[in-house]
N, C-alpha and C positions, 0 to 999 in steps of 0.2 A: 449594537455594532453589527458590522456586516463583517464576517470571513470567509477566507475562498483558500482552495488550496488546487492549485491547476498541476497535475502529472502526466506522464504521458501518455494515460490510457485517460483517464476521468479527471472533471471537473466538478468538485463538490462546493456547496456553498452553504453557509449555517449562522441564520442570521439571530443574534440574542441578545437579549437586557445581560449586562454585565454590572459587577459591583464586587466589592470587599467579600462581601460573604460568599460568591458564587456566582453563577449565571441561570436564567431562563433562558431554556430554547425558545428560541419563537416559528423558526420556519426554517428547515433544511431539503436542499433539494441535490443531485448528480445527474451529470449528466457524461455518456461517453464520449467524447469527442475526439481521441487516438491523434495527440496535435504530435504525437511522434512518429509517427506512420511515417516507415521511409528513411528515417534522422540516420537510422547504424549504416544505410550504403551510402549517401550523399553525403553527410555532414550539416545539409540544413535542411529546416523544416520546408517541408511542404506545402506550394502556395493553397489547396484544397484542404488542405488540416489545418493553415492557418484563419481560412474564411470561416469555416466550420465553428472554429473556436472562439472566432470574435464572434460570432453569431449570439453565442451561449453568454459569452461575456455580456455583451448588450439588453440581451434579457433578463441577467443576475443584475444588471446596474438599475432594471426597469423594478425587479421585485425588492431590494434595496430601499428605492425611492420610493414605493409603496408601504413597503412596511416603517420609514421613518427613521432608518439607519445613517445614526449622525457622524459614525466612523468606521472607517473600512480597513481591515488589512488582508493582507494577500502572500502567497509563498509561491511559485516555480522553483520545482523538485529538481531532477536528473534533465529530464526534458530540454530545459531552458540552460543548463549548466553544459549539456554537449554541443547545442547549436551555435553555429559561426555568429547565424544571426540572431541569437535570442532576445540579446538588447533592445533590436530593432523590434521584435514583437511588443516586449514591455513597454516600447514608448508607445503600439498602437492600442495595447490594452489601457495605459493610462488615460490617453484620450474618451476612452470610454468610462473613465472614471474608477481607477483600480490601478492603486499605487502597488505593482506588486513588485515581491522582492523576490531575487533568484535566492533560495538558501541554499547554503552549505552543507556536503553530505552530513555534517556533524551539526548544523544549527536541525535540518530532518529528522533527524535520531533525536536528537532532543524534544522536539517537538511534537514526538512519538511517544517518548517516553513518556512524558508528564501527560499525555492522554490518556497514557493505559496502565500508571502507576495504580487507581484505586484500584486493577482486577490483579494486582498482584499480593499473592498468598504468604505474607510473610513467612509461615511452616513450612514452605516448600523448599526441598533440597536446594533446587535452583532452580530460576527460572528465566527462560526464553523470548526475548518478543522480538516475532521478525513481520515484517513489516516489505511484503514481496512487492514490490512497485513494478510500471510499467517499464523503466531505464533501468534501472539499480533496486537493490535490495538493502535492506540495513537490519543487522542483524545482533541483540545487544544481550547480554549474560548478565547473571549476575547471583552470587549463593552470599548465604550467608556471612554478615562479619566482612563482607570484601567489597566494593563499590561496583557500581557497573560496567561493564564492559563492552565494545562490540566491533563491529565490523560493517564497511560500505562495499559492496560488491556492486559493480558496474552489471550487473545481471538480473535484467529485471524479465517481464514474463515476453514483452514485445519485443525487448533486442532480442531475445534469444529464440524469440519465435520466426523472427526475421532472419536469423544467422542461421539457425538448425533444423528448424520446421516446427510441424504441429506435434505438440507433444503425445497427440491422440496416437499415432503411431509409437507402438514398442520401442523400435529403435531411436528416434529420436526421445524417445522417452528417458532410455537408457544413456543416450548424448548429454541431454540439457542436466542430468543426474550426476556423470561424471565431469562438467564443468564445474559446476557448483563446488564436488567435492575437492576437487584440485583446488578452486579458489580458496575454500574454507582450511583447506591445509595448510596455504601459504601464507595464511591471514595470523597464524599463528594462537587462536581459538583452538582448543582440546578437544577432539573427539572423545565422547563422554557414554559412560556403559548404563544401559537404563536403568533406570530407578524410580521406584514407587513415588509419584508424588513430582516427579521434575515434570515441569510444567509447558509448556509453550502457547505464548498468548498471540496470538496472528490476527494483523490487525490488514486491510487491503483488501479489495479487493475479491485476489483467488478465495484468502481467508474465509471471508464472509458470505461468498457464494457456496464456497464447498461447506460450509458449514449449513448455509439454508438448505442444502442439498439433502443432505445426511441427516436433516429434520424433518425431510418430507416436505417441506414449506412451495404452496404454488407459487408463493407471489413475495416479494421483499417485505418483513414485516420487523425491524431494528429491535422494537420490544424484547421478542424472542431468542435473535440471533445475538445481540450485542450482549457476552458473560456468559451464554451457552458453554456449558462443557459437557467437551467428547472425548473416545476414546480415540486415538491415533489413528484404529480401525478403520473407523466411524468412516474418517474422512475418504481415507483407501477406497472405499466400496462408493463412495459416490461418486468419486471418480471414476472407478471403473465403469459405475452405472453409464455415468455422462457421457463415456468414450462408449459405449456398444449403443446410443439412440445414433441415427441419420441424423447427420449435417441439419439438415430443414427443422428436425425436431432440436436441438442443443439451441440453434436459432430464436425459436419459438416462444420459449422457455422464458418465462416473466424475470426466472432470474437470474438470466445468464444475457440473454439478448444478442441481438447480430455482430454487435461491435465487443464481445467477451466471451462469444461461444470459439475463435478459433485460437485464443490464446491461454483459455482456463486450465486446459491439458499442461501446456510449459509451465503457469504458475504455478500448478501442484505439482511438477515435477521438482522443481523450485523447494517449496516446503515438505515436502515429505522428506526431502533429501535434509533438509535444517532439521525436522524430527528426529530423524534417524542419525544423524553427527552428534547432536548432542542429548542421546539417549530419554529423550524425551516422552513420559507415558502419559500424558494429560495434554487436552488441549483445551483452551479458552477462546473463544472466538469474540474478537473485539471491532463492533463497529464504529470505530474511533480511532483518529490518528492525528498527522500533523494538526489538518483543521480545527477540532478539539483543542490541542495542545496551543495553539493561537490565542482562542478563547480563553482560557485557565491563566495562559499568560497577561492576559487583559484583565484579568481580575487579581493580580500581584501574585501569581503563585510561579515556581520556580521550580526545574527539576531537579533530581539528584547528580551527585557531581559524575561525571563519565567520559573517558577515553577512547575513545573513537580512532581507527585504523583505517586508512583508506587502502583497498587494494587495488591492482593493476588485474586487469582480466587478461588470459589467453582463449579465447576462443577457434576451436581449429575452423 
């Protein structure tokens, strides 16, 4: 089968034998295509982000057809859920052969979840998995003895890079820091006092960039980075790194690239701020999310049950 998960930074696709027992990978590819670019002032997608993006479409339906992919499914994140016109893109991605579906912040969460269940530590006091998206974040709990829990925040690293700026600057640092935490207050989620062993699995993106980061790594290398655990530090410092190279260089950079070097600052403002709420001293770095959670679904598997909140954002 062929799946795709289209957000409003990246387009991933991960094409694999599926069955009862599990899946083979056979072929994954991303690509960034920012079909949100623009969505938080107008309301709709942009006609330049939307050609971009069938662009990418059209050659995931090309690699598909090569590899012999007899079923396809597909998910549109936040992205497609705030544009006026998102329908209307779905029916041009269809045409291209790609039934996709717009999910729900809570079918996203799930879909997240059951990706990144096997990296969770059942010893661990509690554990975190935030999932910093390009639109919205989803943010999900869960300790011992008590079910999962979480939160949709309308706050992902491109609205808020659009709304408040580049998170490379202090102050907007400090900005995109105290939205998040207002949000997470009113989300009704506990600020929580660190503890040895609480976890946070970050799956996205920022996640797995700032985690390549923090390994030294030139180049994207999934072996390494997907189950890596750091220390909260870790991540701190590569960010800092990132924020003190030039523009040209964050650019450059195999693993960040032109279309992730001006919003990676907001998403880690993003997660550090979820590290820091919920007292978090481990990180996991998971490269794996809805797309994964597609897959696993295709093979009869199901996640754990969970309550999902959606909130309302104030952004000044």
């Amino acid at each position: 089968m062929a799946a795709l998960d289209l957000g409003t930074n990246n387009c991933r696709l991960l094409i694999a034998e599926v069955g009862p027992g599990g899946f083979r990978p056979l072929r994954g590819v991303q690509r960034l295509v920012r079909l949100g670019e623009g969505l938080a002032r107008g309301g709709r997608l942009a006609p330049a982000a939307v050609a971009r993006t069938l662009a990418v479409l059209a050659d995931y339906d090309r690699l598909a057809r090569a590899e012999g992919a007899t079923e396809r499914r597909g998910v549109v994140t936040e992205v497609a859920r705030r544009a006026a016109d998102g329908r209307d893109f779905l029916d041009r991605a269809r045409a291209l052969g790609w039934p996709l579906e717009i999910a729900s912040a809570e079918r996203e969460a799930r879909l997240a979840l059951l990706a990144c269940r096997p990296l969770v530590d059942p010893a661990a006091p509690r554990t975190v998995i935030a999932d910093i998206g390009g639109g919205s974040s989803e943010i999900l709990l869960h300790r011992p003895g008590a079910a999962w829990v979480g939160v949709s925040l309308p706050l992902g690293a491109v609205v808020l890079r659009e709304r408040l700026g580049d998170g490379a600057d202090p102050a907007v640092f400090a900005a995109v820091a105290a939205t998040v935490r207002a949000a997470l207050a009113r989300s009704g989620l506990p600020a929580l006092a660190p503890e040895p062993g609480a976890t946070l699995i970050g799956t996205s993106g920022t996640a797995t960039v700032l985690a390549g980061l923090a390994l030294g790594l030139a180049e994207p290398d999934r072996a390494r980075i997907d189950g890596a655990v750091l220390a909260p530090a870790a991540l701190v410092r590569a960010r800092e790194t990132f924020v003190a190279w030039s523009p040209e260089r964050r650019c450059a950079h195999p693993l960040v690239g032109p279309r992730r070097a001006d919003v990676l600052a907001t998403g880690a403002a993003i997660l550090e701020t979820v590290m820091d709420w919920f007292g978090c001293t481990r990180f996991v770095a998971a490269d794996r999310g809805p797309l994964e959670g597609l897959v696993r679904e295709a093979c009869g598997e199901t996640a754990p049950s969970l309550h999902l909140t959606v909130v309302a954002e104030a952004v000044a």
